[in-house]
MARTOR-308450 format. One record per residue (C-alpha): residue number from 0; x, y, z; residue in three letters. Coordinates in steps of 0.05 Angstrom, whole numbers. Each point is the difference from the previous one (the first is absolute). Layout:
! MARTOR-308450
SITE     i       xx       yy       zz    aa
SITE   NUM        X        Y        Z   ala
...
//
This chain:
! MARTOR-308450
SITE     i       xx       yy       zz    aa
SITE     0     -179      377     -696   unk
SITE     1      -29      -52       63   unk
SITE     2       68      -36       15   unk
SITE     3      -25      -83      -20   unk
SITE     4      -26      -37       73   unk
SITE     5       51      -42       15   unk
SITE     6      -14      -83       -3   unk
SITE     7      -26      -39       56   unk
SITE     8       69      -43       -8   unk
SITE     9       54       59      -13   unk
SITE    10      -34       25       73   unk
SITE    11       19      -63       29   unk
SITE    12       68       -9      -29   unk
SITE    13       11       78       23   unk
SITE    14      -13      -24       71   unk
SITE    15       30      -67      -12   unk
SITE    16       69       50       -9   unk
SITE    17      -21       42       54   unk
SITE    18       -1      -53       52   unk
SITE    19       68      -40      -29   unk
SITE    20       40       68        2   unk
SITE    21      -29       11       67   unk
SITE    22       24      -64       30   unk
SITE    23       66        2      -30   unk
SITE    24       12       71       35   unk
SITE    25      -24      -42       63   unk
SITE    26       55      -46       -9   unk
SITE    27       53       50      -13   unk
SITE    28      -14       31       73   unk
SITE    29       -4      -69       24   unk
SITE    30       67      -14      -22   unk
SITE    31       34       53       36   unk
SITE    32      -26      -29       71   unk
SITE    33       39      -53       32   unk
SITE    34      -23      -65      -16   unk
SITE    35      -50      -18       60   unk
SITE    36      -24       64      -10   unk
SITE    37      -22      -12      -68   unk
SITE    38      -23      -69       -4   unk
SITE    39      -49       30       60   unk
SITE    40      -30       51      -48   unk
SITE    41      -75      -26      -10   unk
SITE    42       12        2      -78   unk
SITE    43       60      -41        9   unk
SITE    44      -31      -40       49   unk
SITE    45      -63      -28      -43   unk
SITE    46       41      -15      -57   unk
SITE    47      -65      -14      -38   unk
SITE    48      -59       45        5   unk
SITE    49      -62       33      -35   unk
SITE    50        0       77      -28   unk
SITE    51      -76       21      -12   unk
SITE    52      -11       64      -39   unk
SITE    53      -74       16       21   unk
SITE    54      -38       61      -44   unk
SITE    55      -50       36       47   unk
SITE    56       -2       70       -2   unk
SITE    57       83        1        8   unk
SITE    58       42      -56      -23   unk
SITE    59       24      -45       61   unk
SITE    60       61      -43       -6   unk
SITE    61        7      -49       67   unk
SITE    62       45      -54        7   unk
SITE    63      -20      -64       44   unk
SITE    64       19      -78       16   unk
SITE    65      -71      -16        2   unk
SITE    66      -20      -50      -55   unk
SITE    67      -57       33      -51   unk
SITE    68      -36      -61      -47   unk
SITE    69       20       -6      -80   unk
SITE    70      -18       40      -37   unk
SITE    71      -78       -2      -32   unk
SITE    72      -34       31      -50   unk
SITE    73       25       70      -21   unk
SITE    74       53        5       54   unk
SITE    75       78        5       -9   unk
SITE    76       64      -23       26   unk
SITE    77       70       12      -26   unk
SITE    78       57      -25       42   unk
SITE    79       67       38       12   unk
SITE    80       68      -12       35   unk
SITE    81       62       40       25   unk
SITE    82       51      -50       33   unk
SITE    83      -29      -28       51   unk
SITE    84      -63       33        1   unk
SITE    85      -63      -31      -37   unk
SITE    86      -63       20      -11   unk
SITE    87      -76        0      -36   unk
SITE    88      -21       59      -18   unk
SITE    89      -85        2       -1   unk
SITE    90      -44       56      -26   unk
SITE    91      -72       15       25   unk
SITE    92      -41       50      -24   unk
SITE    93      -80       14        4   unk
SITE    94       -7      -40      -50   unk
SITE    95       29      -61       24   unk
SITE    96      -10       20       70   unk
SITE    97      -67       34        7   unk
SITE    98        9       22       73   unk
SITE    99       58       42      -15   unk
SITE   100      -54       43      -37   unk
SITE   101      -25       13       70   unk
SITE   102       46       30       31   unk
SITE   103       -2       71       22   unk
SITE   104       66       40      -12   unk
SITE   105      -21       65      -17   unk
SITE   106       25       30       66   unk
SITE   107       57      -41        6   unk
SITE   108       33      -77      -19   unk
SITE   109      -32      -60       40   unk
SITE   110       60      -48        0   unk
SITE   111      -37      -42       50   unk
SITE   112      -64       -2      -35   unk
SITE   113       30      -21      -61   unk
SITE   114       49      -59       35   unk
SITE   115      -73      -15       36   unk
SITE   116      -30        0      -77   unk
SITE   117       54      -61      -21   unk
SITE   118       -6      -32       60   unk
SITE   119       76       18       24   unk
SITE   120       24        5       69   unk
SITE   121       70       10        4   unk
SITE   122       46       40      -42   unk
SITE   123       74       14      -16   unk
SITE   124      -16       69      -32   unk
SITE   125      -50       34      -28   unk
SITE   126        9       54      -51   unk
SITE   127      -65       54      -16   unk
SITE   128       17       31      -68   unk
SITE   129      -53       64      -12   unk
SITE   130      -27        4      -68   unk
SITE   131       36       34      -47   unk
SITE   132       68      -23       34   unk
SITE   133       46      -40      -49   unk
SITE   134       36      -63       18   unk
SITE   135       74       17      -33   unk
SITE   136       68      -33       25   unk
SITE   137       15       67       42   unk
SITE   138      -59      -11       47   unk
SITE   139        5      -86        1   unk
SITE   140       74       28       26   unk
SITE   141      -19       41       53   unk
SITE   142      -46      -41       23   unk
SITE   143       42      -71        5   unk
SITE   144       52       43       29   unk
SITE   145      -49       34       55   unk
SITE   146      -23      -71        8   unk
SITE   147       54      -31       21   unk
SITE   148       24       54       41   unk
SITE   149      -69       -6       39   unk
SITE   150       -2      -71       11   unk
SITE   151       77       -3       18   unk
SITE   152      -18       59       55   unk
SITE   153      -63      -44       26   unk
SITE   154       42      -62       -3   unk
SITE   155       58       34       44   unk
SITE   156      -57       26       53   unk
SITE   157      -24      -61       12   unk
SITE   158       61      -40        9   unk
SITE   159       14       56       51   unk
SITE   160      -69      -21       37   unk
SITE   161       17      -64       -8   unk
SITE   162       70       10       31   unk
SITE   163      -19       46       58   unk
SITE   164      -70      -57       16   unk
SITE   165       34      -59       -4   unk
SITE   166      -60      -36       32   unk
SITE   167      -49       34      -41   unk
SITE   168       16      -43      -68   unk
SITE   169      -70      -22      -12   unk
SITE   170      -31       81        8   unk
SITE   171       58       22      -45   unk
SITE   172      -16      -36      -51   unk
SITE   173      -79        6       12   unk
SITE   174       18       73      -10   unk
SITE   175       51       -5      -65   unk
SITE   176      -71      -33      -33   unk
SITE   177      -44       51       21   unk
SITE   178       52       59      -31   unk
SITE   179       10      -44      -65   unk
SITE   180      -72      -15        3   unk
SITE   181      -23       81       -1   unk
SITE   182      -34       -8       72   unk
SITE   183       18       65       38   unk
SITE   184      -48      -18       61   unk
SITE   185       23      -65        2   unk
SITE   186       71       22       -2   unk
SITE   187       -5       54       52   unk
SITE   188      -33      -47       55   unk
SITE   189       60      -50      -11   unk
SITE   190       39       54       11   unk
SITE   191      -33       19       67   unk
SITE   192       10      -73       24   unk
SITE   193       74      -14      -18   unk
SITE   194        4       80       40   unk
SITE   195      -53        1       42   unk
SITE   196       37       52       49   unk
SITE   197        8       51      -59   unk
SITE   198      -48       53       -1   unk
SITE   199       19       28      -76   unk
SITE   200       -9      -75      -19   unk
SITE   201      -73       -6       40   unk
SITE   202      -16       70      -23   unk
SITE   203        5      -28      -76   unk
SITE   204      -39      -63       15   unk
SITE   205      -60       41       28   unk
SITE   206        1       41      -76   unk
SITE   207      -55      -21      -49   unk
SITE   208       43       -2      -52   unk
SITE   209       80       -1       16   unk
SITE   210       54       12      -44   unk
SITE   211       38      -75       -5   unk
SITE   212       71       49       -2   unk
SITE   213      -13       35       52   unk
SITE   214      -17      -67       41   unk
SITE   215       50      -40      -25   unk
SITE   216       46       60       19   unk
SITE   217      -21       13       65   unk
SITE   218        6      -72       23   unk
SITE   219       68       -7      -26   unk
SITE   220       20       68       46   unk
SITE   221      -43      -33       54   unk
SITE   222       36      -66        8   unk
SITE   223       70       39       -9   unk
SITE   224      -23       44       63   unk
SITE   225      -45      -43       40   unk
SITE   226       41      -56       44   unk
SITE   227      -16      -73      -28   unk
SITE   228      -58      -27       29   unk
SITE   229      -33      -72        3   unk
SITE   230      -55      -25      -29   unk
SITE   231      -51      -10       41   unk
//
């Protein structure tokens, strides 16, 4: 017997689950950081922010502070909360997003084509779920748990930067955006200019395509190595 499809609105209150459990694992990690540490988490931080569950070929869940309009048409929001966290949760599919249709994923998910599809620019996370992959409580765990973990890590690096380039404030935080905001490139020529003396460093700004760890990690050994220099 053909198992009966599932409704349009038990789908969303699946993910609507989904994302609640995953936030609430968040905040447990969170909890167990010292207190400036946590409120610097960039969950914790926005307080308030959108969740959009995109359908293209693979399901993409992204969270961002940017402002989407209200809701038209056949489009839905639900809202959720954990503590101090709020958010709207949106859904877009072909349907109500035509362009999302467009996308090419049959070699592999286009996160960036599908942020460039609603228009977004930054992000706090984005989740690809392949199809056939369910959304239970196990998963939302492991996932606000590695979440948290990730972000606290980034946060830490930075402040490191921050602390060894004391007169690099404005590039620090040029570079935190471009990390949050999924712009390797971008990310990996800040890097060269807060180290310009560092060859790892300029060796990953002259990649096509760096990995943001590995230049967020190699300019946090760089500054802990290199002698402080001025800005110039």
């Amino acid at each position: 017997m053909t198992p009966p499809t599932a409704r349009p609105e038990d789908m969303r209150a699946a993910m609507a689950d989904f994302v609640a459990a995953a936030h609430e694992a968040y905040l447990a990690q969170a909890r167990l950081l010292p207190p400036a540490d946590r409120a610097r988490l960039p969950l914790v931080a926005a307080g308030t922010f959108t969740v959009v569950a995109a359908g293209a070929r693979n399901l993409h869940v992204f969270a961002t502070t940017e402002a989407l309009p209200v809701p038209v048409g056949p489009e839905v929001e639900l809202t959720g909360q954990a503590d101090e966290l709020a958010w709207r949760l949106r859904f877009y599919d072909p349907v109500v997003l035509p362009g999302l249709g467009m996308i090419d994923e049959s070699a592999a998910a286009a996160p960036d084509e599908v942020r460039r599809t609603l228009g977004v620019h930054t992000v706090l996370y984005h989740l690809v779920v392949q199809p056939g992959s369910e959304l239970t409580s196990h998963h939302a765990l492991h996932m606000g748990t590695g979440l948290a973990n990730s972000h606290a890590a980034r946060s830490r690096d930075i402040e490191a930067v921050r602390a060894h380039r004391p007169g690099y404030g404005a590039l620090v935080e040029e570079l935190a955006g471009a990390l949050q905001a999924g712009l390797p490139r971008a990310a990996a020529l800040l890097a060269a200019a807060i180290a310009p003396y560092d060859d790892a460093v300029g060796e990953l700004a002259r990649q096509a395509t760096p990995d943001p760890q590995a230049v967020l990690s190699g300019l946090v050994a760089a500054v802990r190595t290199e002698p402080g220099r001025a800005l110039r």
